[in-house]
N, C-alpha and C positions, 0 to 999 in steps of 0.2 A: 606653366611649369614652374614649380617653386625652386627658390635655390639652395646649396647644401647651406649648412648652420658655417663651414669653414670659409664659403665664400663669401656669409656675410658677414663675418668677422673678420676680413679681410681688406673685403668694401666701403663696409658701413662704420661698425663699433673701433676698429684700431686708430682710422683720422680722425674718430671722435676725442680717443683717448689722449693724444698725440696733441691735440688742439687745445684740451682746457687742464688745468692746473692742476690733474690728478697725476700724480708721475707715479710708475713701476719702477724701479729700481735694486738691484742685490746689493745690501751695505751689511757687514760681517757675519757673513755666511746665514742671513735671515733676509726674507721676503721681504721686502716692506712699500707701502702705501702712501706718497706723502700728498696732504693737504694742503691748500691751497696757495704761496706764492710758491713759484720755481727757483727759490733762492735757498740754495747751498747751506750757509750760515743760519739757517733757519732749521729748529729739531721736531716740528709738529710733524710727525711721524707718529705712524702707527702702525702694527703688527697684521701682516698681510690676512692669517687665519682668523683674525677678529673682524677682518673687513670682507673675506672669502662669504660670508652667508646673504650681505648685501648684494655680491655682486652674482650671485649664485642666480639668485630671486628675479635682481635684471634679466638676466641670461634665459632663466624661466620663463618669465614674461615676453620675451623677446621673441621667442622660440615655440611660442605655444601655441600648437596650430588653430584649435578654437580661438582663442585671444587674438582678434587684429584692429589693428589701430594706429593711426598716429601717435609718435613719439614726440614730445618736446622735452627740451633742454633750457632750465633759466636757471639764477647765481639771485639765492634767499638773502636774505639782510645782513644774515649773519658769513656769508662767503662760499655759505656749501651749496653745491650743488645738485637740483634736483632734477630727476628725469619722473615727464609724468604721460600722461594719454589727454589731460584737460588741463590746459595753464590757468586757468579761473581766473581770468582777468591777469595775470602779472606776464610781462614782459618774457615772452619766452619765443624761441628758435627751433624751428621743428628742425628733427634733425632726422627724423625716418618718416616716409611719406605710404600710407596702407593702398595699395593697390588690388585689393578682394574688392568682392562687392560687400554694401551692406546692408544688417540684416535690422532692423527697428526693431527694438526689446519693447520699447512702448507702444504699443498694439496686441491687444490679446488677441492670440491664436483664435482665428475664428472653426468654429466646427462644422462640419458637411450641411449647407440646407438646401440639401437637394430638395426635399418636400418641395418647399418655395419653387421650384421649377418645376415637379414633377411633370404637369403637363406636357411643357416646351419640349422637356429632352424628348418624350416620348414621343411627340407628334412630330419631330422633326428627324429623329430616328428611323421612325418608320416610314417618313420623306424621304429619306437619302439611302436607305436600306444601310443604317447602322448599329452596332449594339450601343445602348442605352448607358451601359457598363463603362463604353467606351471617351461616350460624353463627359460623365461625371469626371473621370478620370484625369481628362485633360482640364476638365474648369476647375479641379483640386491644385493639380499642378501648376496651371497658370497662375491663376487669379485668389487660390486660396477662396473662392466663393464670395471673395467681395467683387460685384458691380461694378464696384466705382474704383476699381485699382488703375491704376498708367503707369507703365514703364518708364523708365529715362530713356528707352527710346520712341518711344509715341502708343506704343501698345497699349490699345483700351478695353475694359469692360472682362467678361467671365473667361473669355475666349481668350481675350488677347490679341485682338485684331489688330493689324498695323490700319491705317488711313485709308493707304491704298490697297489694301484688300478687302477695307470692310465695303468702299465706294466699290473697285471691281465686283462686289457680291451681291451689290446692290442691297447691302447693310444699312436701314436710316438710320436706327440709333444703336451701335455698338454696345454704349451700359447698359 
């Protein structure tokens, strides 16, 4: 069950805000943003609507249901602050942790080769009195038609057999 966008900015983004040296503040009846030390006597201020489209963007990202991922937080050479999805080697602090599962962009989509099994579904179909239809169907779903797939939880081969259902089936080799 996902959460509203209000409870995580509640949760998550305001102790984040809170904690590092970007302050909100109203100083004569304008918005304003300041940058990095928390010192008073310091005028590195900037006008909140200039900074509204960066923070917009976060927010977009943040919120973007396709989009999930680890968030870190590290402080560049220069004092500013950056939030990214991959700290690339520098010293950074994840400050959101993605709990979806993930999907590997580097694997091409592999395409139906049922051919390559025609045989099996059919003969085994017609073992167990099932549609053919129904075979492919589930080794699309499962396994996306690779063999050689395993789940993080032990699931192997076209099927997706656990361990102990491929040994209860008397499965020798699940791939």
């Amino acid at each position: 069950m996902s959460r509203k966008p209000s409870e995580f900015l509640r949760e998550r983004l305001l102790p984040l805000l809170r904690d590092s040296p970007v302050v909100f503040r109203r100083h004569n009846r304008k918005n304003m943003i300041k940058l990095g030390n928390i010192d008073r006597k310091e005028t590195n201020t900037y006008n909140l609507s200039m900074k509204c489209t960066g923070l917009l963007l976060l927010m977009t990202l943040l919120f973007a249901p396709a989009a999930s991922a680890d968030i870190f937080r590290y402080v560049d050479e220069d004092g500013v602050i950056c939030y990214t999805d991959s700290p690339r080697g520098k010293k950074a602090d994840r400050i959101y942790k993605d709990r979806t599962e993930s999907v590997s962009v580097n694997q091409p989509v592999s395409k139906p080769r049922s051919s390559e099994y025609h045989d099996i579904i059919h003969a085994k179909a017609s073992q167990y009195d099932l549609d053919p239809s129904l075979i492919r169907a589930v080794i699309t779903t499962e396994s996306n038609w690779d063999r050689r797939a395993v789940s993080r939880k032990g699931a192997m081969g076209l099927m997706q057999l656990m361990p102990a259902t491929a040994s209860e089936m008397n499965v020798r080799d699940p791939y």
